[in-house]
MARDRENLO-617187 format. One line per 4 residues: their letters; for each residue x, y, z of C-alpha. Coordinates in steps of 0.001 Angstrom, whole numbers, plus 500000, padded with zeros to 6 digits. Example, Ala and Ser with C-alpha at 12.3 -4.5 7.8 and 13.67 -1.06 7.14 Angstrom:
// MARDRENLO-617187
AS) 512300 495500 507800  513670 498940 507140
This chain:
// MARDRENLO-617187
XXXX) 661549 473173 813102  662094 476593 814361  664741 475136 816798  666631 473873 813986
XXXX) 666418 476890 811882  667598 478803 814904  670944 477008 815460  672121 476680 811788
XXXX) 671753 480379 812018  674049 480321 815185  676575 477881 813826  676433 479922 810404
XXXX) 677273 483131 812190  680037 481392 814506  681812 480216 811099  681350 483410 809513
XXXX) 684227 484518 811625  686785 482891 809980  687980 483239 806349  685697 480647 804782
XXXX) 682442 479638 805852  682614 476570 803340  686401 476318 802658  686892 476005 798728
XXXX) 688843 474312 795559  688501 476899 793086  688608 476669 789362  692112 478828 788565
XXXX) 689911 481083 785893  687293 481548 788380  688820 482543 792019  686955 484221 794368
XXXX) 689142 487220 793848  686979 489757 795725  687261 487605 799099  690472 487168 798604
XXXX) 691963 490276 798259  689524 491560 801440  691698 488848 803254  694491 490364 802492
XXXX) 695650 489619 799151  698112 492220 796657  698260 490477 793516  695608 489865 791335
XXXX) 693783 486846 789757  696009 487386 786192  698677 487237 787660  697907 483652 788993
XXXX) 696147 482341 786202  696864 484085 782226  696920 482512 778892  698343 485848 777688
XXXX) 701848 486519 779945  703726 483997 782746  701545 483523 785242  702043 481123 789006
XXXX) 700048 478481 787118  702959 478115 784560  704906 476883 787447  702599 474732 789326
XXXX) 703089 470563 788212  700883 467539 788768  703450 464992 789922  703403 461681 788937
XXXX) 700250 462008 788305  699335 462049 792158  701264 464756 793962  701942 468540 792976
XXXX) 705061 469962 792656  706340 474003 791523  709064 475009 789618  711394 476844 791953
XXXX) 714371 478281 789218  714422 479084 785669  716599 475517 785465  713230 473763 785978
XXXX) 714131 473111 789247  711286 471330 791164  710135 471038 794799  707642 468626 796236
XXXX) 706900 466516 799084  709237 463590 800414  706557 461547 800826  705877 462274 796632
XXXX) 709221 461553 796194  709191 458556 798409  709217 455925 795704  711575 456941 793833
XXXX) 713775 457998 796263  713236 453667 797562  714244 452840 793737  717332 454014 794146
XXXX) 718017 452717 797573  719641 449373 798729  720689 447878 801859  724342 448914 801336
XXXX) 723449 452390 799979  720313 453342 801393  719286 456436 800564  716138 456732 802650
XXXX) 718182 456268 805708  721320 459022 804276  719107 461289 802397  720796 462212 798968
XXXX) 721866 465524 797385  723887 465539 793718  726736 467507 793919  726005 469244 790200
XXXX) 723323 468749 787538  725534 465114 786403  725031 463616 789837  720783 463959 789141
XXXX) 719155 460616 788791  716692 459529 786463  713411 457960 787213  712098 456106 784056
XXXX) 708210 456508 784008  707877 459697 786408  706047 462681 784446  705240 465798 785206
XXXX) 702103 468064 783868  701432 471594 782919  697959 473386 782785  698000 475223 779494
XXXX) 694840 476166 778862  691159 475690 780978  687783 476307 778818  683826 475836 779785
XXXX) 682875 473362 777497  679586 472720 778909  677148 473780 776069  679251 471521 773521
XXXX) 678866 468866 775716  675186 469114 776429  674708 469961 772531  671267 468475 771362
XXXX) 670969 466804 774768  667836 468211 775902  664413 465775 776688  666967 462733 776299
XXXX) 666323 459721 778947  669206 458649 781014  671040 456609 778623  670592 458507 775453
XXXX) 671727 461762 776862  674949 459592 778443  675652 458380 774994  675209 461812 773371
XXXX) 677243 463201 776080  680403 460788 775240  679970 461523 771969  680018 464949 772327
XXXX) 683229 465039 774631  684837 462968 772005  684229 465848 769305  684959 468766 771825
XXXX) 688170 467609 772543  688684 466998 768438  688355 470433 768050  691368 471611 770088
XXXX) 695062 472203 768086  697389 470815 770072  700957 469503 769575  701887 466137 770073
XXXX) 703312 466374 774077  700147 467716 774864  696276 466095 775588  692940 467460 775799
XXXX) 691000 466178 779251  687249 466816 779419  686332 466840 783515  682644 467277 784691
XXXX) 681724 469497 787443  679214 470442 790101  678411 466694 789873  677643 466481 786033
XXXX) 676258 470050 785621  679004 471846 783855  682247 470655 781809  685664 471927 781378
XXXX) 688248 471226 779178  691965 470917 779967  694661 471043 777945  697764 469213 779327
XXXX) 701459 469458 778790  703551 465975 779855  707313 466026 780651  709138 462919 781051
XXXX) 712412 462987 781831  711902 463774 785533  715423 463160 787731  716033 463351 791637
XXXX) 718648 466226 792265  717936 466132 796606  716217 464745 799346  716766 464915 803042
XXXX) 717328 461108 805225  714053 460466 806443  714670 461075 809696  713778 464623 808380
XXXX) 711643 464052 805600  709173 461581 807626  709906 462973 811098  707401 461333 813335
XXXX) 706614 458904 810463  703171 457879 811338  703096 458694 814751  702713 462018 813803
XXXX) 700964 461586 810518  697798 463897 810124  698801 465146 813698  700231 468850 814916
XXXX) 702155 470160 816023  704294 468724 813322  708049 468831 812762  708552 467109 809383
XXXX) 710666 468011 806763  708821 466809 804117  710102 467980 800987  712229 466516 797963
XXXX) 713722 468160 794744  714125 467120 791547  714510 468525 788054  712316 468416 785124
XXXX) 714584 468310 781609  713571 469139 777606  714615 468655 774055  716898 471325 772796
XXXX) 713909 473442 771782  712783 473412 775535  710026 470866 774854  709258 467335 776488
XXXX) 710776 464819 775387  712136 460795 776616  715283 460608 778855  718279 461327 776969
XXXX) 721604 462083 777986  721567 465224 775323  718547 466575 777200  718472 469881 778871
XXXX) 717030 471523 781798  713612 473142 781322  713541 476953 781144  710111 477164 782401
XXXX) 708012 480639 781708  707461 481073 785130  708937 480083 788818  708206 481304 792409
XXXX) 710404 483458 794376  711111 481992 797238  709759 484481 801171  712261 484533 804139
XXXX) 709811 486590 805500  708332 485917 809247  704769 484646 809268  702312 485976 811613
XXXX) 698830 485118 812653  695993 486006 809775  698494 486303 807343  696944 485156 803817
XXXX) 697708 482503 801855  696675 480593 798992  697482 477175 798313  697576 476199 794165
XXXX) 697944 472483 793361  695682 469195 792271  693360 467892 794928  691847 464711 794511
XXXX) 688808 464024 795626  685910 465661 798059  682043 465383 798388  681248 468275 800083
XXXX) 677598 468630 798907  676701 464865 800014  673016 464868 802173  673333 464160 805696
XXXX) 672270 460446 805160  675252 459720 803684  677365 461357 806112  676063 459433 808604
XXXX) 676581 455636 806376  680514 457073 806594  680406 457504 810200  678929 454335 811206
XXXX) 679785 451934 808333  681993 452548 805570  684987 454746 807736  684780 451910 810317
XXXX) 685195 449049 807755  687912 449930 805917  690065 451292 808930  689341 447580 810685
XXXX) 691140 446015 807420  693827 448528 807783  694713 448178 811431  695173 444668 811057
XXXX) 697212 444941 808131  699729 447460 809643  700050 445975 813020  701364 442974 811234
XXXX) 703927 444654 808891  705183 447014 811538  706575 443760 813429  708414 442216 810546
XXXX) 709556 446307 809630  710809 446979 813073  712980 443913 813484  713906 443580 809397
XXXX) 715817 446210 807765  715212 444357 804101  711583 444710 804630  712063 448059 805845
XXXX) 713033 449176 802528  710896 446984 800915  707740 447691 802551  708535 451497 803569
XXXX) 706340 452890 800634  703668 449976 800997  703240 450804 804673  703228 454671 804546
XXXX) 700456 454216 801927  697955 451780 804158  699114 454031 806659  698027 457300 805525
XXXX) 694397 456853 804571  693657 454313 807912  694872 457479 810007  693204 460440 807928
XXXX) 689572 457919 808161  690129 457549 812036  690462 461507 812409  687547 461790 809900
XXXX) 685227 459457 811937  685962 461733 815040  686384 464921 813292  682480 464709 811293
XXXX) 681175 463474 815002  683148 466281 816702  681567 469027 814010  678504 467652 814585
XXXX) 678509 467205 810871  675105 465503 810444  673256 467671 812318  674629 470386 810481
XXXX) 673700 469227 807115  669826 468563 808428  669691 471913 809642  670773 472681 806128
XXXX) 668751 470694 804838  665239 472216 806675  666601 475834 805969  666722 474761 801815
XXXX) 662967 472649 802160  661451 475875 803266  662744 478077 800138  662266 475027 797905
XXXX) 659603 472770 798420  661371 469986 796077  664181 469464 798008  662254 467819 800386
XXXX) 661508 465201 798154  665224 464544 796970  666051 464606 800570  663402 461525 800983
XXXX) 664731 460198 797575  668322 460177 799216  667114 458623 802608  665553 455883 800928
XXXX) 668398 455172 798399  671205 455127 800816  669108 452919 803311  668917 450513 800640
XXXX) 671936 450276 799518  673330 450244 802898  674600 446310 803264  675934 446178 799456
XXXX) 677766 449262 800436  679358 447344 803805  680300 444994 802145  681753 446391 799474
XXXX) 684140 448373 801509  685390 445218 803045  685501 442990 799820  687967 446251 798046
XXXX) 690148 446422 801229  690377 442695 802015  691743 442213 798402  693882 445676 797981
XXXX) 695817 444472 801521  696151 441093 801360  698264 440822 798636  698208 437110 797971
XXXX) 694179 437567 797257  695330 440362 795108  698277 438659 793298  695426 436109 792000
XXXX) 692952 438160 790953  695569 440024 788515  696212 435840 787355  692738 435560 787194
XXXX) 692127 438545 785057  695169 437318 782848  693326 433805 782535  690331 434675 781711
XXXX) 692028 436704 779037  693677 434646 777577  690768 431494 777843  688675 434553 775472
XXXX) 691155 435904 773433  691454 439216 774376  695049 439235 775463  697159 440654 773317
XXXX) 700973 440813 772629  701199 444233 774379  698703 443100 777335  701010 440472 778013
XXXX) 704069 442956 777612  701993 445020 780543  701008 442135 782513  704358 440626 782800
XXXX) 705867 444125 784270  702960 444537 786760  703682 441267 787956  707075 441887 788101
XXXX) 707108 445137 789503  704938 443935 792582  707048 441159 793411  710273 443102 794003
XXXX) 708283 444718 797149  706056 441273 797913  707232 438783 800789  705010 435665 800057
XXXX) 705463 434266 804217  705110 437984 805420  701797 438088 803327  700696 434813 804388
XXXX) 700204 436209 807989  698409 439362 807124  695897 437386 804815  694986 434839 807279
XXXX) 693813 437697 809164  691765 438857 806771  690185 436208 805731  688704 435348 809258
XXXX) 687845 439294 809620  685819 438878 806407  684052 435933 807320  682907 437661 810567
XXXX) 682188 441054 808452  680318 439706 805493  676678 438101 805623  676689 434340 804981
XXXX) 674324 435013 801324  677389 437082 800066  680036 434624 800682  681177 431464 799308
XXXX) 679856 427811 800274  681745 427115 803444  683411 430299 804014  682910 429766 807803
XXXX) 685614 427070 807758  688178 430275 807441  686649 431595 810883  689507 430077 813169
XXXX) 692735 432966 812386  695158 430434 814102  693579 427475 811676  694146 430091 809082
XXXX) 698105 430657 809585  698663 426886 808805  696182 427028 806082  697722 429858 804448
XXXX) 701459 429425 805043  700891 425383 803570  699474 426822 800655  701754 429661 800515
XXXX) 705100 427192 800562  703600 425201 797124  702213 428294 795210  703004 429692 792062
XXXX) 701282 432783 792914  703060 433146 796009  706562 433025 794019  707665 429936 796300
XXXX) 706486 426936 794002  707177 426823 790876  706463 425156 787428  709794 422983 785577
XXXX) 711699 425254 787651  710574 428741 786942  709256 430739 789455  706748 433491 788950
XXXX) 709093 436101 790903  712210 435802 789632  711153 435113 785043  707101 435467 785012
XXXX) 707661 435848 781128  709097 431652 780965  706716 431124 782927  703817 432772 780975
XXXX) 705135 430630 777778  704925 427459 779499  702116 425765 778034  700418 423901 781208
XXXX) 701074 427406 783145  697622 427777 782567  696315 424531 783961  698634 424564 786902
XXXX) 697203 428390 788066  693744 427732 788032  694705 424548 790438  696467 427001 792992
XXXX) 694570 427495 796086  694952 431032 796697  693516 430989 792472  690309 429118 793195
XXXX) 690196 431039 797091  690076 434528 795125  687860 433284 792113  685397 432115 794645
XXXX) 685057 435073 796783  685422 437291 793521  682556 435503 791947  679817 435567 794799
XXXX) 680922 439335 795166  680443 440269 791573  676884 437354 791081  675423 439020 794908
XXXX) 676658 442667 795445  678499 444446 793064  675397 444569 790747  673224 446157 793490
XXXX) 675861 448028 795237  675964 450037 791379  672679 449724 790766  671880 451881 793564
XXXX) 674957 454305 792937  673792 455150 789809  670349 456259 791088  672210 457886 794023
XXXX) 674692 459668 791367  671829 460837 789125  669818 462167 792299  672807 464016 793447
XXXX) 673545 465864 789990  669901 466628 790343  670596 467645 794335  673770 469933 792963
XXXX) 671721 471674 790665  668754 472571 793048  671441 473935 795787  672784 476512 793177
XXXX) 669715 477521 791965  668316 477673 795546  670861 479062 797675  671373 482335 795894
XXXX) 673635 483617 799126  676270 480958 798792  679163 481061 796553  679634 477493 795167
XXXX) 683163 475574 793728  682725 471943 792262  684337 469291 794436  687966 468133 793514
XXXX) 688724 466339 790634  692530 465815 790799  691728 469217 788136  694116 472378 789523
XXXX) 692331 474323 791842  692946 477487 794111  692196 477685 798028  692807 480205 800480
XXXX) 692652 481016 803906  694926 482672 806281  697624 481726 808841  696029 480457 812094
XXXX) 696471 478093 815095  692904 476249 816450  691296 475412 819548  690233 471605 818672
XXXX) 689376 470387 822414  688417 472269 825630  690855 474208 827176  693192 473227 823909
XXXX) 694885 475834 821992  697730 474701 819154  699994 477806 817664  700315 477851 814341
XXXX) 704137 477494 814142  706935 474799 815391  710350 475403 815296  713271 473529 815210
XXXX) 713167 473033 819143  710219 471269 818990  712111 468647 816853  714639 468086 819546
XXXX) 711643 467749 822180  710851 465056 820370  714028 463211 819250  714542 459871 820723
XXXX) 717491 458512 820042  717489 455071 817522  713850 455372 817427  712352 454355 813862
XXXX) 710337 457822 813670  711896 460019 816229  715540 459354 815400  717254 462793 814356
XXXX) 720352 462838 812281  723974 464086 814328  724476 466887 811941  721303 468351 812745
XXXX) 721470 467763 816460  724588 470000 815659  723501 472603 813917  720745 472775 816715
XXXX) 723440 473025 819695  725829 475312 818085  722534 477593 816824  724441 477963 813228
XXXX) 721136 479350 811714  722168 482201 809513  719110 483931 807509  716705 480866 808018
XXXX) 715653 481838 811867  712806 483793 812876  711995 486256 815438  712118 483893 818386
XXXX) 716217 483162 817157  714944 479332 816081  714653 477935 812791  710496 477420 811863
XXXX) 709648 474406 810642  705971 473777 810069  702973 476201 809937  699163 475888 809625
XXXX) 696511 477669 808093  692824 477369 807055  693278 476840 803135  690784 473780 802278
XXXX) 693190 471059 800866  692991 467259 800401  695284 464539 798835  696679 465039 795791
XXXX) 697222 468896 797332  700592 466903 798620  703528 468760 797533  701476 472160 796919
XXXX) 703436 475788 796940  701551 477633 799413  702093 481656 798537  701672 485039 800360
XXXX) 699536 487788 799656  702763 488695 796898  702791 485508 795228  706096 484297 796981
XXXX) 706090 481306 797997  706078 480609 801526  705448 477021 802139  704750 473053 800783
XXXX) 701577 471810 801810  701896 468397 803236  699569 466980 805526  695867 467844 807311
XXXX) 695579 468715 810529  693904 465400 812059  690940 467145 814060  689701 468265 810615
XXXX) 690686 465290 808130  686772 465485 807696  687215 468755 805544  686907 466438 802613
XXXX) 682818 465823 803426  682576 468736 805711  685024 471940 805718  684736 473283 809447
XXXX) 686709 476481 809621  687164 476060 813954  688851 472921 812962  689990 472638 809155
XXXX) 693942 473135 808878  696141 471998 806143  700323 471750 807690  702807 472581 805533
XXXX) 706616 473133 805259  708386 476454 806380  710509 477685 803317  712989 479016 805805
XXXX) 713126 475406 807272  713609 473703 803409  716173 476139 802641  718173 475631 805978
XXXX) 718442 472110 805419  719560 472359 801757  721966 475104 802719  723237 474060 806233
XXXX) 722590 470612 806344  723600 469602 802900  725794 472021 801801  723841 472247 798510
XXXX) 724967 475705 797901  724615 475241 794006  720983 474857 794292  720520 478047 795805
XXXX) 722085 480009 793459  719318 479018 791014  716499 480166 793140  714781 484205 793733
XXX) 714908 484614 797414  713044 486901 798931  713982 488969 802579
């Protein structure tokens, strides 16, 4: 034991050299000002979060409800990822005007395009609500104090004035122990003013996904519009551009090593007080499952992509999606091995038993729990991926759900309304024969993967993948579900709503193979695991709210932040490069030379555009190069981020903003479980580099004239 104690206090005292021991997502209203103005910071925490005057929070966005975005002019001018933007920018593209490929920039605000659906929201307001929502909660069992609980977010958000564009959101934190209220602001009429061709804004696609050195433009702009009294309101041609209280100047400033940042935006999701037992169930089972289903899955689309340019478009948003989490678990896998993450937590553990002698117990609790649940939890992984990527399976579980509906009663008018445009809507990027392929796959990977008492009668007959291609692809030619067959003519991808209103559509689904394929596995999931797999997440849930709240009032040394919540949050760190690997050292900047290093010409990720390659040979720069005479284009730093931190204004010790977070560096992916600050990066984009390709590549002039630079 004394061995243990020993190096946690040696790995505690290496990581107390760098900015954050435990990283951190801070509540806006509650920074950690202290720490960070000893790192280096001038403003103060008012001026990033006030009620009372403009403050940065008035011009940081969630984005579609998955990205962040900032408000970069007083024309409501907005910058975020081009991955964020990605979708949109595919709406708009075709085969004959692709805009992915060209990149697009309106020449004036009349050339912006519109995005029906797209919102943007504002943080007004952030309150502790937690003694209104434990009101009269006290001695309660489980279920009682749940019930009380509901009812008691229910009247806390009644109590709020707002006006009708804005919502009242009650989020728990510190897993269950405290509650906040936020009050929300929606805007939605959202339109695309610029975005560079991919072969900047995806550089490196996914080669270089969750990898540095990076050299990826990835940002987009677009522009948020209001009523005539500056308020949200539907797309209208009379609407106006937002004049939003607040927007961030824009640094041309040099960065240099140690520099602070902070990094304001709406991460997702972390679990960064999990015990070590479930650390280890990620590294050896869940991690491993679902990047098995993804690897399959890509490999497969990639082919068709690479030799298709239809499916390229179609399936450029689908892949980058599968993509992006199959990467970040891979690096995650290695990275929580590398940081010898479970050890760590033991240690942790030990050091916590011998200060409070019932942690030992919840420790044993957890153990015990997790070991249980352990197969239910396998194959749980498997059973969500093997439907989410084999579209088919997933196409017939929404005509399932819609069935069974519809057999009770329960659908309504405006159900259908919904159903009918989710079908729809996932057609237009579905190809039935391309499917086909990828789901025979996975249905002999999930007969290998699953124990014979959780599967079907039978199932074993789907072993064989070449027996499956036939299978599949047979069925596939006949289907309704597929969109090839169809029913008196009407197929379900081209008018679902005839075919809805045909009475024996009904009768003729429910005969479909791929119908009575997905029912089947659907139903021995739901009678065999799904039961156990949340029976024993609710015990695990209620321990760990339990765990939370021990930790806090046991660990009087440590500063604690509740994990992410897609709620706005605060990190900050400083500028820095990393050592990941012996004899290994990254910088913490790439310039515009390090694109060319990489450029290969007609390559799908490493293709550059001409103009560029241009602007590189005749060195027409102007105020966007640095000290070394090249244009910077990516940075890193040590601010803990995560997705849904996508599209994130990273600012300077001044509040200017200085970068767009984008991406993780992949040795430290596992900062979502485990913040490591030798390894933990986030990557964003240089300012200097966005602004040099709006200015010199674009010639988008008029857009800087609305923004504050700062040299």
């Amino acid at each position: 034991m004394k061995k243990q104690i020993i190096i946690a206090a040696v790995f505690l005292n290496s990581a107390a050299a760098f900015a954050q021991q435990y990283g951190g997502m801070w509540i806006p209203t509650e920074v950690n000002e202290k720490e960070m103005k000893s790192l280096g910071m001038k403003i103060t925490a008012k001026d990033i979060w006030s009620t009372d005057k403009p403050s940065i929070k008035d011009a940081v966005v969630q984005f579609n409800g998955g990205c962040t975005a900032e408000i970069i002019s007083g024309q409501g001018l907005l910058l975020t990822n081009h991955h964020c933007g990605f979708g949109q920018i595919q709406e708009h593209s075709t085969v004959d005007n692709d805009l992915l490929s060209n990149g697009f920039w309106a020449k004036d605000m009349n050339g912006e395009l519109s995005n029906p659906g797209v919102t943007v929201d504002f943080i007004t307001d952030i309150k502790d609500v937690t003694m209104q929502v434990f009101a009269n909660t006290q001695n309660l069992g489980e279920k009682e104090m749940a019930a009380l609980i509901k009812t008691n977010i229910a009247a806390t958000i009644a109590g709020f004035k707002t006006n009708q564009y804005q919502k009242v959101m009650v989020k728990p934190m510190y897993d269950g122990n405290k509650y906040y209220a936020f009050v929300t602001e929606t805007f939605k009429d959202i339109r695309l003013v610029g975005a560079p061709p991919q072969s900047i804004g995806k550089f490196g696609s996914d080669t270089d996904n969750w990898v540095w050195p990076r050299h990826t433009g990835d940002f987009s702009m677009f522009r948020i519009y209001a009523d005539k009294n500056n308020n949200p309101a539907e797309y209208s041609a009379d609407n106006v551009p937002y004049k939003p209280k607040y927007f961030l100047p824009i640094s041309l400033r040099d960065k240099k090593e140690n520099d602070f940042t902070f990094v304001f935006g709406f991460p997702g999701r972390t679990t960064e007080y999990l015990p070590s037992i479930a650390i280890e169930k990620v590294i050896t089972d869940i991690d491993p499952a679902k990047i098995k289903v993804r690897e399959i899955t890509l490999k497969t689309l990639d082919e068709k992509m690479r030799s298709d340019a239809e499916t390229r478009i179609k399936y450029s948003a689908k892949y980058a999606s599968v993509a992006n989490y199959w990467k970040k678990w891979i690096g995650e896998v290695e990275g929580l091995k590398k940081s010898n993450a479970v050890k760590k937590k033991q240690d942790y553990e030990m050091l916590l038993e011998q200060k409070n002698p019932e942690i030992k117990n919840t420790i044993s609790k957890f153990n015990s729990l997790y070991n249980s649940q352990a197969p239910f939890a396998l194959n749980n992984a498997y059973y969500g991926e093997v439907i989410r990527n084999a579209e088919t399976l997933r196409l017939a579980n929404y005509y399932i759900n819609y069935v069974e509906s519809k057999e009770n009663g329960k659908m309504t008018p405006e159900m259908e309304t919904r159903f009918s445009q989710t079908i729809t809507d996932f057609y237009k990027d579905y190809d039935s024969a391309l499917d086909a392929k990828v789901t025979a796959q996975l249905l002999a990977l999930y007969q290998q993967k699953t124990p014979a008492e959780f599967l079907p009668a039978n199932f074993d007959q789907y072993s064989d993948i070449n027996k499956n291609y036939s299978t599949v692809e047979n069925w596939s030619k006949n289907s309704l579900i597929s969109g090839r067959g169809d029913l008196n003519g009407k197929k379900a991808d081209k008018d679902i709503a005839a075919l809805l209103g045909n009475p024996k559509f009904i009768e003729t689904i429910k005969k479909d193979p791929f119908y009575k394929l997905a029912k089947d596995i659907k139903e021995n999931y739901m009678s065999k695991v799904d039961g156990k797999f949340n029976d024993y997440q609710s015990q695990i849930n209620a321990l760990q709210k339990n765990y939370m709240a021990q930790l806090m009032a046991t660990d009087k040394d440590r500063k604690f932040f509740p994990d992410a919540n897609s709620t706005l949050r605060v990190a900050y760190g400083q500028v820095k490069g990393s050592d990941p690997r012996d004899a290994v050292h990254y910088g913490y900047q790439t310039h515009l030379a390090g694109v060319m290093e990489k450029y290969v010409p007609g390559d799908y990720e490493f293709d550059v555009p001409k103009k560029l390659i241009d602007l590189y040979a005749t060195k027409n720069y102007g105020v966007y190069k640095d000290a070394t005479g090249d244009v910077p284009v990516n940075f890193t730093a040590t601010n803990h981020t995560t997705g849904g931190n996508s599209g994130s204004p990273t600012l300077d010790a001044n509040g200017n903003l200085i970068g767009l977070n984008f991406d993780r560096q992949w040795e430290g992916t596992m900062s979502d479980i485990n913040y490591d600050p030798r390894f933990s990066r986030n990557i964003m984009v240089d300012t200097k580099y966005v602004l040099f390709i709006i200015d010199k590549y674009a010639d988008a002039k008029w857009l800087l004239n609305e923004m504050k630079l700062v040299k």
